[in-house]
C-alpha positions as CSV (number, residue, x, y, z in Angstrom):
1,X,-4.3,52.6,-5.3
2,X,-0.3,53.6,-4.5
3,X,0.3,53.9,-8.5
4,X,-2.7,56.2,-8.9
5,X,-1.3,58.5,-11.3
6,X,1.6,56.6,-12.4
7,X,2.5,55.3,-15.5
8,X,4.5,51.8,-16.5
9,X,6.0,50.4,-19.5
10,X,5.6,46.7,-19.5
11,X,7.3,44.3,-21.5
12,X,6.0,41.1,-22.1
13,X,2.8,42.0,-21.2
14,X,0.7,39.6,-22.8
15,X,1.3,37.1,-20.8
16,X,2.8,35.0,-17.7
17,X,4.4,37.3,-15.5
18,X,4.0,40.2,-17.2
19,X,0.5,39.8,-17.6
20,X,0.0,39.4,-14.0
21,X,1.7,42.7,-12.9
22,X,0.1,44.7,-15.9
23,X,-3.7,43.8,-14.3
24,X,-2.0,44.2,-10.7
25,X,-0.5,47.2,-11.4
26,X,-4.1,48.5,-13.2
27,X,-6.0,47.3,-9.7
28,X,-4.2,49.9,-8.0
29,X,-4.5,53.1,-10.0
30,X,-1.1,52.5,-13.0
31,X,-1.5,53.5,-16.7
32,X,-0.2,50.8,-18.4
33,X,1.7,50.4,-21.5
34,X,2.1,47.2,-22.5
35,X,4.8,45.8,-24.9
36,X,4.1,42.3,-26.4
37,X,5.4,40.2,-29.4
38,X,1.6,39.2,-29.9
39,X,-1.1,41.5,-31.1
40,X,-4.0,39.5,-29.8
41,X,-3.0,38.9,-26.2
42,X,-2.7,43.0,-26.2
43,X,-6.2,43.3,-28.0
44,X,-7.0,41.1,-25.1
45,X,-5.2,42.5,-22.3
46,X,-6.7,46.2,-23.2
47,X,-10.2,44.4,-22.8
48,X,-8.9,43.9,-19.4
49,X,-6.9,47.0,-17.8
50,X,-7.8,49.8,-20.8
51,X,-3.6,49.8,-21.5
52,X,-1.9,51.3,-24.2
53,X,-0.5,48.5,-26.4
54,X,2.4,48.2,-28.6
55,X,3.6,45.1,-30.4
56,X,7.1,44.0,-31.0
57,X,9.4,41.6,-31.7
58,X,12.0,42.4,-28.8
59,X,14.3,40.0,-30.6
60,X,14.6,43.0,-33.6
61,X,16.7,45.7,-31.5
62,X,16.0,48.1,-33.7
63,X,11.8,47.5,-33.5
64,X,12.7,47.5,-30.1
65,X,14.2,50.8,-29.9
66,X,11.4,52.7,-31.7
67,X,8.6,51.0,-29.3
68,X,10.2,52.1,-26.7
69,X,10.4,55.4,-27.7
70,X,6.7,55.3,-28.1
71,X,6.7,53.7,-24.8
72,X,8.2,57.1,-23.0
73,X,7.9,58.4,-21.3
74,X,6.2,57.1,-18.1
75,X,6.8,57.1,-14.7
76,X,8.4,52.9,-14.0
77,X,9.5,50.3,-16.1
78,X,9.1,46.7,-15.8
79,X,11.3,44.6,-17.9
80,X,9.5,41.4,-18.0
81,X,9.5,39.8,-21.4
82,X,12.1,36.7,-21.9
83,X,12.1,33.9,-23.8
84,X,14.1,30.0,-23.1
85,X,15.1,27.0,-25.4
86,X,15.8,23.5,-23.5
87,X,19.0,22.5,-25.2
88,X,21.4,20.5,-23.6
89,X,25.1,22.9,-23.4
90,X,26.3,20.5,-26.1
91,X,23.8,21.1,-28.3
92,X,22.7,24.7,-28.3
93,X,23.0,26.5,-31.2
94,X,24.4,29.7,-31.5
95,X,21.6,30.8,-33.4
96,X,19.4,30.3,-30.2
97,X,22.3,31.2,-28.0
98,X,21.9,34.6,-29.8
99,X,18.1,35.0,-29.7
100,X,17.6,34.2,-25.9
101,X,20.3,36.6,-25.4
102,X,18.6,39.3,-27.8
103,X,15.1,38.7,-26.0
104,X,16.5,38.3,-22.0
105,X,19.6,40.9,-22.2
106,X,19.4,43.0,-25.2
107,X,15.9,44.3,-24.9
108,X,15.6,44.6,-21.5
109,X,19.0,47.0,-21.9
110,X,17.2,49.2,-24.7
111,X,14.3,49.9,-23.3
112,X,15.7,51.0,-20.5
113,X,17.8,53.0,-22.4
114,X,15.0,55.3,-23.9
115,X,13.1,55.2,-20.3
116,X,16.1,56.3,-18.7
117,X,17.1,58.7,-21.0
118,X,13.7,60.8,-21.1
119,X,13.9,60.9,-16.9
120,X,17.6,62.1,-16.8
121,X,16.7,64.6,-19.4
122,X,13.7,66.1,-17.4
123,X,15.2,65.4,-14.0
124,X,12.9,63.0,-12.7
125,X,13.4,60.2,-10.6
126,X,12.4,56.8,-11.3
127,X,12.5,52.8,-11.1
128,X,13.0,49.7,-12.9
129,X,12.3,46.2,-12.2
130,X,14.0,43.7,-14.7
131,X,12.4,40.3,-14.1
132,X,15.5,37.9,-13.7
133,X,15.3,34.2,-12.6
134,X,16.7,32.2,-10.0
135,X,18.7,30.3,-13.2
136,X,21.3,32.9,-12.9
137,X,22.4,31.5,-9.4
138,X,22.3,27.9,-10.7
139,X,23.7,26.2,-13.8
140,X,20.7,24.1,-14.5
141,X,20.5,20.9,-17.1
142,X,19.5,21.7,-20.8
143,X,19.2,26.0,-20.0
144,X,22.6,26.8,-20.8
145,X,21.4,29.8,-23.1
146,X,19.0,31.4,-20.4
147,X,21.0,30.7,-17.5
148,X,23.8,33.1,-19.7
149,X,21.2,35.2,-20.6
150,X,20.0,36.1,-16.7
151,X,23.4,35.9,-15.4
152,X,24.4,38.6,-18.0
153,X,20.7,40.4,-16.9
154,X,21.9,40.9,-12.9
155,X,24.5,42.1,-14.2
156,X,23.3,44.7,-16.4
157,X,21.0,45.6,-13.1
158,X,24.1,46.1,-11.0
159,X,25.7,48.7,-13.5
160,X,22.3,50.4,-14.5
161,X,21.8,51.0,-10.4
162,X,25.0,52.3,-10.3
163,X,25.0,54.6,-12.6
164,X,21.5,55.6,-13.0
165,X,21.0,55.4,-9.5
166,X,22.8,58.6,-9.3
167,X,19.9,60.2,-11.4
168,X,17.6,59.2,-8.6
169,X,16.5,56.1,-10.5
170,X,16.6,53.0,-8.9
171,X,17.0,49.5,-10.6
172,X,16.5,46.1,-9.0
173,X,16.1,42.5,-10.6
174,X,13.7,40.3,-9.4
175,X,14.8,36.1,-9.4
176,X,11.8,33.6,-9.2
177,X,11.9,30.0,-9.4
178,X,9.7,28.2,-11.4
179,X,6.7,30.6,-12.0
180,X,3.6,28.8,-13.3
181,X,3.6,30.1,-17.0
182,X,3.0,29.1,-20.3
183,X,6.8,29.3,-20.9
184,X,7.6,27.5,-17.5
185,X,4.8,24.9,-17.6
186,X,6.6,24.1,-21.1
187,X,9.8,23.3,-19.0
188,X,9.0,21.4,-16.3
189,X,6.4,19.7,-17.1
190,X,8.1,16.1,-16.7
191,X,7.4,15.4,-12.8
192,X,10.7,13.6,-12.9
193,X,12.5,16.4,-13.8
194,X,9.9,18.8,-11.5
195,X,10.2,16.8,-8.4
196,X,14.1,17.4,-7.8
197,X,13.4,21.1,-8.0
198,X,9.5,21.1,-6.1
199,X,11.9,19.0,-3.1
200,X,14.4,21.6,-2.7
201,X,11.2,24.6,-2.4
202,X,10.6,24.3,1.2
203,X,7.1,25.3,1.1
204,X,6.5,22.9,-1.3
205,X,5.0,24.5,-4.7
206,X,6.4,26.7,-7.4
207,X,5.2,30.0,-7.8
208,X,2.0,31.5,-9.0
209,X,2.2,35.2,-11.3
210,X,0.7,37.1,-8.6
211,X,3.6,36.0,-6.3
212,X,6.0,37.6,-8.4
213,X,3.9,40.2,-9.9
214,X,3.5,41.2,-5.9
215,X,7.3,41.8,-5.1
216,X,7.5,44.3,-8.7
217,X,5.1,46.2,-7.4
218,X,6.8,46.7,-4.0
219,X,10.2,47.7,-5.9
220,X,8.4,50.0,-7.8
221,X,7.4,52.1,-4.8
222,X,8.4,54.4,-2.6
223,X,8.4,51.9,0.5
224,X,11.4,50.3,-1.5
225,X,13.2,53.5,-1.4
226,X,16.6,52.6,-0.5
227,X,16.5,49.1,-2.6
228,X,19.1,49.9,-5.6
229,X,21.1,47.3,-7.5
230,X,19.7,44.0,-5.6
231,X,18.5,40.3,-7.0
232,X,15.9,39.2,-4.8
233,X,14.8,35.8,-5.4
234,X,11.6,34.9,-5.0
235,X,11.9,31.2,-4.3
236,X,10.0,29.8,-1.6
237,X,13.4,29.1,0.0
238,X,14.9,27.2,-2.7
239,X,18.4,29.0,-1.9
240,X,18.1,28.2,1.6
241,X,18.4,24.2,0.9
């Protein structure tokens, strides 16, 4: 029960990764309040974990600045939601270009904004966890737009643990490989383009929400004290092949 006490916003709560740390982060004591583009996996996930729901389209920035204003304040943020297209670099269109960026960059950027803003104000120290992927340390076929997207995201993490570190709030990314997801499931579910990736994951399988959800948490807390401004894949070793 570390987070007894605590509160987190989480976005892209209603499913996939998100989902998995909102319930792991209930388990062990968290309010939760979950941001979601859909109303009924909320309605479902406050069946689950009693959070307090808010939906939005994180692709409007200006619905996404007034959730998270209703969001605030709490005690951690999770930045989870994101969204992908599989279009070759040829033929992505700037329209999607623009959305994956609005959804995987933008958002995350805003809502950390208003967090951030209401902890400096009052003095408070605090932590973020924006849920990156290991596609922005490899320039993989047909995910030009979300490779750009994440690549932009660790970047945003190293400035945001610069500066807000100096408020005492600490901000890390977090870089899975494939997570077993709706989203990713979506993505790889051709084996022929699965097996090149599943070969070069020395323990052989991609990873399960709770694997991820697992390493967020530790960020969060105080036994990650002096973590500030890192991407820490979580890739059953795919870095190391």
């Amino acid at each position: 029960m570390e987070f007894s006490g605590k509160s987190v916003i989480v976005t892209g709560a209603g499913k996939g990764i998100g989902h998995a740390t909102a319930k792991m982060l209930a388990a062990r004591g968290a309010h939760v309040i979950a941001l979601s583009r859909s109303q009924a996996d909320l309605d479902t996930l406050a069946e689950e974990i009693g959070c307090q729901a808010i939906a939005v389209d994180l692709a409007d920035a200006g619905a996404t600045r007034r959730a998270a204003q209703d969001a605030v304040p709490a005690d951690y943020l999770v930045n989870c939601a994101g969204t992908t297209a599989l279009d070759s670099f040829l033929d992505v269109s700037a329209e999607t270009f623009d959305l994956i960026h609005a959804v995987n960059t933008r958002a995350p950027m805003i809502v950390a904004q208003e967090y951030a803003r209401d902890r400096v104000a009052k003095g408070l120290p605090g932590a973020i966890v924006n849920v990156s992927s290991m596609a922005s340390f490899y320039g993989l076929p047909d995910h030009a737009a979300y490779c750009a997207s994440k690549g932009a995201l660790d970047a945003l993490t190293r400035v945001m643990a610069n500066e807000l570190g100096r408020h005492a709030i600490r901000v890390n990314a977090v870089n899975p490989t494939v997570t077993l997801t709706p989203m990713a499931v979506k993505a790889w579910s051709d084996p022929v383009k699965s097996g090149g990736m599943l070969s070069r994951i020395p323990i052989g399988h991609f990873a399960d929400p709770d694997e991820v959800a697992e390493v967020i948490l530790f960020l969060l807390s105080d036994r990650a004290s002096m973590m500030n401004g890192v991407a820490l894949p979580v890739d059953g070793g795919f870095m190391v092949t």
